[in-house]
C-alpha positions in Angstrom: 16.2 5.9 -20.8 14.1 9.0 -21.7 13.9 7.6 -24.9 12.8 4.2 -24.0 10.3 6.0 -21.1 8.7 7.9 -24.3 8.6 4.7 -26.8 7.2 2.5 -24.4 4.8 5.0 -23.2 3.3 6.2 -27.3 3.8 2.3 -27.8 0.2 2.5 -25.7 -1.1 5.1 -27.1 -0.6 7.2 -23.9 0.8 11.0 -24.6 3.8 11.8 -23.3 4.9 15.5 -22.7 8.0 15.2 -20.6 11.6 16.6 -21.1 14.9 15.0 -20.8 16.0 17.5 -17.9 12.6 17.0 -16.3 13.1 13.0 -16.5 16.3 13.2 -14.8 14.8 15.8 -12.0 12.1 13.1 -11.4 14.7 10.0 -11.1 18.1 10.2 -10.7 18.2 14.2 -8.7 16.1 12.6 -5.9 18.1 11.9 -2.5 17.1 8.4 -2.1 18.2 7.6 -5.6 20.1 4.1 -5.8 21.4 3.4 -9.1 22.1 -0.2 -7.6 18.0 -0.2 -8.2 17.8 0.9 -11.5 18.1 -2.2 -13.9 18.6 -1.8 -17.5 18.4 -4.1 -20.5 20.7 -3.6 -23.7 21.1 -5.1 -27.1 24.1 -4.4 -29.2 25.3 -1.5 -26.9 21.7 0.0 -27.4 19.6 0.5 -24.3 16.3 -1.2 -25.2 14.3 -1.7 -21.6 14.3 -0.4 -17.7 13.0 -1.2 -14.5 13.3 0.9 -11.5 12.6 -0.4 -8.1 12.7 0.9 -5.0 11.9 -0.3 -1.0 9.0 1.9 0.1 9.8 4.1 2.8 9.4 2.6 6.6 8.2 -0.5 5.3 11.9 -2.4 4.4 9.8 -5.5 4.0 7.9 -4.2 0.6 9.2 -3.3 -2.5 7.5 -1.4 -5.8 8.8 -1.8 -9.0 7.7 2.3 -10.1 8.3 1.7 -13.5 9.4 -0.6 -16.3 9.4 0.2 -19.7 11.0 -1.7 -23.1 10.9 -0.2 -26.3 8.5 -2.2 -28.7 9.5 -4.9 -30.7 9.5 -8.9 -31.3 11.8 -9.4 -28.0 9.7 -6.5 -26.1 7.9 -9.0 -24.1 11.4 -11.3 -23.2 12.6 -8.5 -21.8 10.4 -6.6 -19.8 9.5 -10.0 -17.8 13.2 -10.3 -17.5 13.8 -6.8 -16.0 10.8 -7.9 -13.7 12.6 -11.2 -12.7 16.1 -9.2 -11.9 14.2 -7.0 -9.6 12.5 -9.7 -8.0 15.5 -11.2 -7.3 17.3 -7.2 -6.1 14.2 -7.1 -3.9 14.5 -10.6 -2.5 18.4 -10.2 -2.1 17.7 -6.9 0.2 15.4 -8.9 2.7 12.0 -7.7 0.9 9.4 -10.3 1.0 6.8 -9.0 -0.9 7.1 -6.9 -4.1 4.6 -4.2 -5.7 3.6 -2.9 -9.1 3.0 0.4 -10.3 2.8 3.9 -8.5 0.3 4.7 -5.7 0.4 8.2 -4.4 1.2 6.6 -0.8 4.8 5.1 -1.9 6.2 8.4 -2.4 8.7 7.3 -5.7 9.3 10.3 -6.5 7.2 9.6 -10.0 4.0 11.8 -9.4 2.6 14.0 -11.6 5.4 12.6 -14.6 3.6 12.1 -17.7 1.6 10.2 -18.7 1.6 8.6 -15.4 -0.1 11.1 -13.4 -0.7 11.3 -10.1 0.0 7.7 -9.1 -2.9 5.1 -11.3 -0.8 1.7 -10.5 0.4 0.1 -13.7 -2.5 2.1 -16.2 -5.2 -0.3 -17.9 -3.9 1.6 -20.9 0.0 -0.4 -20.6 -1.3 -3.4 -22.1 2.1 -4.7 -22.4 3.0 -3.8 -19.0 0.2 -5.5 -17.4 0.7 -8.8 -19.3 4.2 -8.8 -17.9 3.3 -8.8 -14.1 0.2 -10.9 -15.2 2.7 -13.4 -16.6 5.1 -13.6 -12.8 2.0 -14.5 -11.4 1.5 -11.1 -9.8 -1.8 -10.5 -8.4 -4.2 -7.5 -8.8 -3.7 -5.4 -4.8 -6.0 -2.6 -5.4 -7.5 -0.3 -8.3 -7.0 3.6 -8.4 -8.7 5.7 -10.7 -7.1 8.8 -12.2 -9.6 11.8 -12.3 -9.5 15.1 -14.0 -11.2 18.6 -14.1 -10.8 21.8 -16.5 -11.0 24.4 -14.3 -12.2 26.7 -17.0 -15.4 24.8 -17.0 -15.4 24.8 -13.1 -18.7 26.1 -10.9 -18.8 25.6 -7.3 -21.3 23.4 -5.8 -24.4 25.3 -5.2 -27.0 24.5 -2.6 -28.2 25.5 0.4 -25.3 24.0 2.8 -22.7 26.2 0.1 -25.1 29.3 0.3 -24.9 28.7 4.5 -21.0 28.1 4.3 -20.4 31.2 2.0 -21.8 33.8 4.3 -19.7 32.1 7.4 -16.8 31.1 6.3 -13.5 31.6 4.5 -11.0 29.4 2.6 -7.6 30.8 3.1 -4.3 29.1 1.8 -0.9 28.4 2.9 2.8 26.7 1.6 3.5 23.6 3.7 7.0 21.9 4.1 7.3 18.1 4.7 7.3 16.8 7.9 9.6 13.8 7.2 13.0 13.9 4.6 11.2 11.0 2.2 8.2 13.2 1.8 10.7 16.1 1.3 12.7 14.2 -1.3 10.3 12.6 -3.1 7.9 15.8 -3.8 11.2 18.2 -4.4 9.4 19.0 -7.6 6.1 20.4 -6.0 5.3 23.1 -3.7 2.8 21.5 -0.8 -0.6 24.0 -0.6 -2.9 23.8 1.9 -5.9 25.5 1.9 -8.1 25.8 5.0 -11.7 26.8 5.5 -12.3 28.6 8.9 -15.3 29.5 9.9 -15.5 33.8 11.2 -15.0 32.7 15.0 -11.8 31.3 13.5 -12.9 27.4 13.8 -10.7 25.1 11.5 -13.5 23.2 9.4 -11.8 21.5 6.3 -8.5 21.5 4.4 -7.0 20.4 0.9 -3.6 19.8 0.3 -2.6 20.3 -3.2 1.2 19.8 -5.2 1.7 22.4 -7.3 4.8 21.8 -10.1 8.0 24.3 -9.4 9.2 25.8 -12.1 12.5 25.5 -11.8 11.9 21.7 -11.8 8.6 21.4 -14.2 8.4 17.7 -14.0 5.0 18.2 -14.7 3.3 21.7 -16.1 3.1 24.8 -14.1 -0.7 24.8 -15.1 -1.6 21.6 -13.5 -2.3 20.6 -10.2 -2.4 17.3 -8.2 -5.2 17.4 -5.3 -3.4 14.7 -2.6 -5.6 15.3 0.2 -8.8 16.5 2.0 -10.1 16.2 5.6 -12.8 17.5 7.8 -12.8 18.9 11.4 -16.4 19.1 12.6 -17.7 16.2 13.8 -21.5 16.4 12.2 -20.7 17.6 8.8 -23.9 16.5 6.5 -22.9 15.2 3.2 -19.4 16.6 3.2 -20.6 20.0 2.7 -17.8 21.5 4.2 -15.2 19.6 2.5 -16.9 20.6 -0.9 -17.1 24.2 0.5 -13.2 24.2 0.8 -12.3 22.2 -2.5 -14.3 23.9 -4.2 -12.9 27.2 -2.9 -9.2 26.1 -3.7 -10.4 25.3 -6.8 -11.5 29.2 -7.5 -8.0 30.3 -5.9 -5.6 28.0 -8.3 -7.5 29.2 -11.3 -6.8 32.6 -10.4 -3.1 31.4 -10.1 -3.4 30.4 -13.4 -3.8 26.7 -13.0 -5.9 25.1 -16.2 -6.3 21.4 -15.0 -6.2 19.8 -11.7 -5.7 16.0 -11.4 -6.3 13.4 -8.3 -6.9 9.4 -7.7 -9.0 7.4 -5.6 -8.6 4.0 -5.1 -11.1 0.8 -4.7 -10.8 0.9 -0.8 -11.4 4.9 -1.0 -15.4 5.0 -1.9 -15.9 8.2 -0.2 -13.1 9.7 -2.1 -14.6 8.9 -5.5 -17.9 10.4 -4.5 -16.1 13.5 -3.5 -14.0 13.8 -6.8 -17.8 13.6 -8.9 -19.6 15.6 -6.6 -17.0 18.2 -7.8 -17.5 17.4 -11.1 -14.2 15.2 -11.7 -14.2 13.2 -14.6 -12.6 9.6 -15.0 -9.9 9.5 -17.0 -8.6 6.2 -16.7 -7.8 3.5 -14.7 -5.1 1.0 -13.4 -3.9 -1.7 -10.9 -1.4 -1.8 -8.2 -0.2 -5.3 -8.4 1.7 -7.7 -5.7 3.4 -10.4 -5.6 4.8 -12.3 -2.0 8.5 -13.2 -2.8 
């Protein structure tokens, strides 16, 4: 399978730095693993394609298929819609009545940060092949989401006067979440959950960032990478984010210092306000992809 995950994936032109061991972790090690769900394709006793689907977690009515990848070739294109058929027909068999394409951060697969995938990007523009193959089932286009980066070695802090203000009274301090829930537990077993808070010196909670940082025991994806999940604000009046910047920006400064080289995040088409933020910090666009869906 790791194989076919890395053919598939260079087949696209998309890098792939990812380890057998770490392929496993990011699969088969996780709790809610079925391998009733994983689906594979074969050709003279040689594994030549995979899908992997999955019912998302509290809602049994939808299904994703989080990946499916064929080696290239003339028959390529047979079988990936064929894998995509089979698990059409899984989902429908389970009681699912609509099926989904691709990785958002929200489904909690178990796939983020695996390269080249990313955070979460859907199926990536990038997949050519892949695309045509849900385009072909008459799968239609859910959302967009697209993947950002930044180099924190090039990384300044916002400066203006609302940073200047927030600098002289406040602090951003950090902390190591757990889950809340088993799914979220399983499915991020391969990152450490950091939250960093900005509190103002009366001790008033004003923003947070969650970040996943990679274990390295499990390295599914590089210790000096980062995934920003999440951001929120507390104050109610909170002019052009500024406080949110103040305490991205601030975890920013802190996981460079932990040695963390490259921080990654998505945004989606329904999250606007998101994609400002990631700019306003000086997030680049990588690339883009589609979640797709299909009603079964």
């Amino acid at each position: 399978m790791w194989q076919t995950w890395k053919a598939h994936f260079e087949a696209a032109g998309m890098a792939v730095e990812l380890t057998l061991a770490a392929f496993e972790q990011a699969i088969v090690d996780r709790l809610f693993f079925d391998p009733r769900r994983l689906l594979v394709a074969s050709k003279e006793a040689r594994l030549v394609g995979f899908a992997h689907w999955m019912v998302l977690p509290e809602q049994t009515e939808r299904a994703v298929i989080a990946a499916v990848c064929v080696r290239p070739g003339e028959d390529a294109a047979a079988v990936g819609e064929q894998l995509i058929a089979a698990c059409e027909a899984a989902a429908s068999a389970a009681g699912c009545s609509v099926i989904l394409g691709g990785n958002d951060p929200r489904f909690l697969t178990g796939y983020a940060g695996l390269s080249p995938l990313g955070p979460g990007e859907g199926i990536a523009d990038a997949d050519r092949v892949a695309t045509a193959w849900f385009m072909q089932h008459a799968y239609s286009p859910a959302h967009r989401i697209g993947r950002y980066s930044l180099a924190l070695a090039q990384f300044r802090p916002p400066l203006d006067r609302s940073q200047m203000q927030l600098r002289r009274t406040a602090a951003v301090s950090h902390e190591t979440m757990l889950p809340t829930d088993p799914r979220t537990a399983a499915a991020l077993a391969h990152a450490d959950l950091e939250r960093f808070t900005a509190q103002s010196r009366g001790g008033q909670r004003l923003a947070w960032a969650t970040f996943h940082l990679s274990t390295p025991e499990a390295q599914v994806f590089p210790t000096s990478q980062a995934i920003l999940a999440d951001w929120g604000c507390d104050v109610e009046d909170d002019p052009q984010a500024a406080a949110t910047r103040f305490t991205i920006g601030g975890a920013l400064q802190q996981l460079q210092q932990l040695g963390v080289r490259r921080v990654e995040a998505v945004a989606s088409d329904g999250q606007p306000d998101r994609a400002v933020m990631l700019r306003s910090l000086r997030f680049n666009l990588d690339g883009e992809g589609t979640v797709f869906s299909k009603r079964l």
